[in-house]
C-alpha positions in Angstrom: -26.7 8.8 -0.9 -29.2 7.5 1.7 -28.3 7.0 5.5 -29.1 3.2 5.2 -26.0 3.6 2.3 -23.0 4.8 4.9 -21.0 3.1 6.3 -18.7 4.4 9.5 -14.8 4.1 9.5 -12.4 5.2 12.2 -8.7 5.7 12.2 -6.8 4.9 14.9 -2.9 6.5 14.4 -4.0 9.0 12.3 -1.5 11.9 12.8 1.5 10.1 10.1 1.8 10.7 6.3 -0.7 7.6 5.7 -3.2 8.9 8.1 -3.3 12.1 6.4 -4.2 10.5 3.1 -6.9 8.1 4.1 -8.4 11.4 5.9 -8.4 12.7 2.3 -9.5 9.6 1.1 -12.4 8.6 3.5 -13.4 12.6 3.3 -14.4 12.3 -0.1 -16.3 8.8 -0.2 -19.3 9.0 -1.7 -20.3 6.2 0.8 -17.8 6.4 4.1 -18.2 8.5 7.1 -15.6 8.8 9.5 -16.5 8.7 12.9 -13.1 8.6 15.0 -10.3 10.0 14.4 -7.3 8.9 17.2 -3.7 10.1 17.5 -2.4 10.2 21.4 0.2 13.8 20.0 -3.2 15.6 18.5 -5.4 14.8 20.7 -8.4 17.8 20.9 -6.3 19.6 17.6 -9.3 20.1 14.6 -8.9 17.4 11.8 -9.4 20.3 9.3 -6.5 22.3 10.6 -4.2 19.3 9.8 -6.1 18.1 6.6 -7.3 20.8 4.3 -9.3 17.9 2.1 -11.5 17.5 5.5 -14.6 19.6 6.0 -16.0 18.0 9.2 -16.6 19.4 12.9 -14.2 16.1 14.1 -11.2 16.1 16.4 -8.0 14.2 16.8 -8.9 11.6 19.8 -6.5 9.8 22.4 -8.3 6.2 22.2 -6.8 3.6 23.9 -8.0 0.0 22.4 -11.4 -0.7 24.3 -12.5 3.1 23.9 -12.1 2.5 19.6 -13.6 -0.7 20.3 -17.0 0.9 22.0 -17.3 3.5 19.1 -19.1 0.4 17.0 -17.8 1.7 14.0 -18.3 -0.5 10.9 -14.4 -0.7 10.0 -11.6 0.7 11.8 -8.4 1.3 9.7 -5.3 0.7 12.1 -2.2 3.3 10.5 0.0 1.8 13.6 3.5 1.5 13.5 4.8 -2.3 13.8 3.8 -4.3 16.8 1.3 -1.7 18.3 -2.5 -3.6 16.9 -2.5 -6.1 18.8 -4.6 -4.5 22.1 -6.8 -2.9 19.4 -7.5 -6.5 17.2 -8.6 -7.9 20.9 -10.5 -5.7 21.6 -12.5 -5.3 18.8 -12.3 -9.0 18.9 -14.1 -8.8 22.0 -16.4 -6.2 22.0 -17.0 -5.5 18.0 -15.9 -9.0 16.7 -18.4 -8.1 12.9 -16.4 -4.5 12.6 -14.1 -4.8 9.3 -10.0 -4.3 10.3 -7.8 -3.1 7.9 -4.3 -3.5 9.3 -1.5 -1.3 7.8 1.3 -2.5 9.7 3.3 -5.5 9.0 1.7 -7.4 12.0 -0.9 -9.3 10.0 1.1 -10.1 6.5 2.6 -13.6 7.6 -0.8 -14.5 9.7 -2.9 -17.3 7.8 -5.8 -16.1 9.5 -6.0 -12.8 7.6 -7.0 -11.9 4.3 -3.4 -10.6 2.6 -5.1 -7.5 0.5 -2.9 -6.7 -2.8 -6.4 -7.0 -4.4 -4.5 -7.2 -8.1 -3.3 -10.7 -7.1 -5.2 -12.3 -4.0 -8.7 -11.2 -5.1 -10.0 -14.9 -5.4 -8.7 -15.4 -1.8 -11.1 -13.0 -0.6 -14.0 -14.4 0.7 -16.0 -11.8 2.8 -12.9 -11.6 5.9 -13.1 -9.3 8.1 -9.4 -8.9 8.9 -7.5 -7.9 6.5 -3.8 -7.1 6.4 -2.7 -4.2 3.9 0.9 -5.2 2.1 3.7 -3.0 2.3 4.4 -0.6 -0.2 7.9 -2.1 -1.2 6.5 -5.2 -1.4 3.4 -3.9 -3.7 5.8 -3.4 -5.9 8.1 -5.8 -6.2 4.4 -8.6 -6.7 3.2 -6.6 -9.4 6.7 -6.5 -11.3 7.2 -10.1 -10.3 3.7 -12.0 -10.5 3.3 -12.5 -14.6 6.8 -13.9 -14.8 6.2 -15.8 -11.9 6.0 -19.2 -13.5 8.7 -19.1 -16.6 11.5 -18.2 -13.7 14.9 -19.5 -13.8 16.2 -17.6 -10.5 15.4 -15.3 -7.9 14.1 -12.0 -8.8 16.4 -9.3 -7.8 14.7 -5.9 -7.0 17.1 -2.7 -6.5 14.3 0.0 -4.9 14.9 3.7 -4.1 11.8 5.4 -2.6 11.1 9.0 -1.3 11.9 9.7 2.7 8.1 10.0 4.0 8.5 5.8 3.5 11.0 6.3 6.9 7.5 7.5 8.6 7.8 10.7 11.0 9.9 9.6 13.9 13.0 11.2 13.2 15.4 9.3 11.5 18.5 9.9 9.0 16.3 8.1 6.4 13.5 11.0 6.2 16.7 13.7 7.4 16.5 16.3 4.3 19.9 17.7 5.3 21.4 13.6 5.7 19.7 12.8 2.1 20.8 15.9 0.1 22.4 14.8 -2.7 22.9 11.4 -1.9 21.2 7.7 -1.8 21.2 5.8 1.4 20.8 2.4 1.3 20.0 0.0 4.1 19.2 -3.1 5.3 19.8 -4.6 2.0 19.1 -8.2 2.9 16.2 -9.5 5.2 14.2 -6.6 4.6 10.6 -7.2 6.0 9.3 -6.8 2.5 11.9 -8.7 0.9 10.4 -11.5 3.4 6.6 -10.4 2.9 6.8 -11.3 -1.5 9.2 -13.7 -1.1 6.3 -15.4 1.3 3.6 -14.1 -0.5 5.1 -15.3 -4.5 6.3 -18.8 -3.0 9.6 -18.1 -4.3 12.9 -16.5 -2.9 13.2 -12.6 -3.9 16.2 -10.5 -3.4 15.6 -6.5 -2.3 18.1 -3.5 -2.3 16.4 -0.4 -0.6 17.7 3.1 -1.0 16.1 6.4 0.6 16.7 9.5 -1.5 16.3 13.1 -0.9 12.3 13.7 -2.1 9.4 13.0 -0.3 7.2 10.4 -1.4 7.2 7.7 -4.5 9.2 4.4 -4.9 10.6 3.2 -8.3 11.7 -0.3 -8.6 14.0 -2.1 -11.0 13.6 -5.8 -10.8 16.1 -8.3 -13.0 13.9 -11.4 -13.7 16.6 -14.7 -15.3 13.9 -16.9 -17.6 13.7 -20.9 -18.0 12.9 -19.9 -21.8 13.8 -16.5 -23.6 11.2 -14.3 -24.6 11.1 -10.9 -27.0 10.7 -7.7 -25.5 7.6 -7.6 -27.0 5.7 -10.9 -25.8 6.9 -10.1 -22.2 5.0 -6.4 -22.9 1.6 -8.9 -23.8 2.2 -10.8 -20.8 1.4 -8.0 -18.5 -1.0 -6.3 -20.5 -2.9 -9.4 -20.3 -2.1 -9.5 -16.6 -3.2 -6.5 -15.5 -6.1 -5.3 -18.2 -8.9 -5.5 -15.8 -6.9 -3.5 -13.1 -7.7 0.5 -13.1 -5.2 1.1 -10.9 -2.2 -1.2 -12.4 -1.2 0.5 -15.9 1.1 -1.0 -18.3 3.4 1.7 -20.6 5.8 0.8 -23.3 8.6 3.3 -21.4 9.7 3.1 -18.3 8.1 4.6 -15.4 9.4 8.0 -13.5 9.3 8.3 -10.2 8.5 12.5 -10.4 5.1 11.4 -12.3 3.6 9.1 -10.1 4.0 11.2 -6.7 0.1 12.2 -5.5 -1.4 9.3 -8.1 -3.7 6.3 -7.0 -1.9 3.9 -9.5 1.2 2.1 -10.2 3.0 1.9 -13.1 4.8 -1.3 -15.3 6.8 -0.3 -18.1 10.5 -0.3 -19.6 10.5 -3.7 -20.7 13.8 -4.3 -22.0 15.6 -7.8 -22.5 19.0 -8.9 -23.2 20.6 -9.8 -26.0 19.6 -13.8 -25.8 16.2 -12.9 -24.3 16.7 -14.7 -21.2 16.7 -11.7 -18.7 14.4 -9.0 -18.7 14.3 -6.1 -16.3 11.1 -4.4 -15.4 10.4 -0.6 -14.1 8.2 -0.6 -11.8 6.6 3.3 -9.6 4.0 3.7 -6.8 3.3 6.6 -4.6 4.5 4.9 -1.0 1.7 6.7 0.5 -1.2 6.0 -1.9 -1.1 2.4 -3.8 1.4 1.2 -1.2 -0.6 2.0 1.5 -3.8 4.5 1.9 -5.1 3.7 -1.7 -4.7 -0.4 -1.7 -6.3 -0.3 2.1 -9.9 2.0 0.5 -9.7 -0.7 -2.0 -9.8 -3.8 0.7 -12.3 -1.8 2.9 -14.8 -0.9 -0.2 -14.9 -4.4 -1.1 -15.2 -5.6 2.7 -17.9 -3.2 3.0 -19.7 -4.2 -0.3 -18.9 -1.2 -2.5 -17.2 -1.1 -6.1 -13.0 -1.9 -5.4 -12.4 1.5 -6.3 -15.2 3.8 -5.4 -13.8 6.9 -3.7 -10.5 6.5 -5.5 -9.8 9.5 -8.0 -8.6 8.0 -11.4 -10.1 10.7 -14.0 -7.3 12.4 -15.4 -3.9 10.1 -14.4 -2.2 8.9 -16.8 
């Protein structure tokens, strides 16, 4: 790969469970070199004591906004906890206004004037922005189980979610307490859940979210009850999403339904366990993603490689999943 080929990234809040995967990710590029890597609680630790995956001579930095700005870097990934990018969008605003943003926090997904980045459904929107707002993981989900029913609807969806405790983040918590979640489910908030908000605004239609927190660390399966206008057999509701999906690597279609404990450390999601009632007028759908991967470090390498002019999923390891 030439020089005139690479392209620079940095990552400002690197030290969480995301940051640690796009590390990985970004490390492996074929075309990406990272240039910056901030967290204010690692600042002057070595990157390759943290993340095994990274080879390079870089340290964890303490940038405020206008020092990440200054770096120049071609796109700067912002793995931010909510309402924190906002100093670092003006400033690169200011000072680096052509440098690609990838956003993963939820401060950019009900702003018109970003590109919303589930590539598997809003890939005509995108028209060469340089702002883009990565979707929540929850919410990945419940678009991809929702979006080929989305027209023969006769209700709102309702989605009942349980996902792995490194979706609570690192800030202590009960929801990512191993000793709180042994041997139980915790639910919470189970209506007016930011993501429950985020598809329902993203789908144009009212959706209905349950989320649990179990007792292992990272993967989200979804069950999602869809009510039709017009019954359907199992079997032409299986062809709908095939069709749907067939020129998506990373969305994958199975006659079964999905487990949770096969999808943890994979790039893709999975559709399966079609199964519809007796008068073919409600079908639920399975639905698993790694939280950490296609809800969030996977689905933002795809939105930068194609703001950056590389193939959707270059970087992203496929060969072998299943």
């Amino acid at each position: 790969m030439s020089n005139e080929s690479m392209k620079t990234v940095g990552i400002v809040g690197a030290r969480g469970h995301t940051g640690v995967e796009l590390i990985r990710l970004i490390a492996a590029h074929p075309c990406l070199d990272l240039v910056f890597v901030s967290s204010r609680e690692l600042d002057g630790q070595r990157v390759a004591d943290h993340v095994a995956e990274y080879a390079g001579a870089l340290r964890y930095e303490s940038l405020d906004a206008a020092q990440a700005a200054r770096r120049g870097a071609d796109a700067a990934i912002l793995a931010l906890p909510n309402d924190q990018a906002a100093p670092f969008v003006a400033a690169l605003d200011a000072v680096a206004p052509d440098t690609v943003i990838v956003d993963l926090s939820a401060d950019h997904r009900f702003d018109d004037g970003w590109y919303y980045g589930l590539p598997e459904l809003t890939r005509a929107r995108y028209a060469g922005q340089r702002r883009i707002s990565n979707p929540g993981c929850y919410a990945t989900a419940m678009q991809l189980a929702i979006a080929p029913l989305m027209d023969r609807l006769a209700g709102p969806p309702v989605c009942f979610g349980v996902s792995g405790y490194s979706g609570a983040g690192t800030t202590p918590s009960q929801r990512n307490d191993p000793d709180a979640l042994r041997d139980n489910l915790m639910p919470y908030q189970l209506t007016g859940h930011m993501h429950e908000r985020e598809a329902s605004r993203q789908l144009g239609l009212p959706v209905e979210f349950m989320p649990h927190v179990a007792g292992y660390f990272r993967g989200i399966t979804l069950t999602v009850n869809l009510w039709l206008t017009q019954p359907l057999h199992v079997e032409d509701v299986r062809t709908l999403y095939r069709e749907r999906y067939a020129g998506d690597p990373l969305v994958r279609v199975l006659d079964e339904a999905p487990w949770v404990s096969r999808i943890a450390g994979r790039h893709h999601a999975e559709v399966g366990g079609f199964t519809t009632s007796a008068d073919g007028r409600r079908v639920v759908v399975v639905v698993t993603l790694d939280n950490l991967l296609k809800g969030a470090a996977t689905q933002a390498l795809q939105n930068l490689n194609r703001a950056l002019g590389f193939e959707e999923t270059a970087g992203i390891p496929l060969a072998g999943e299943s």
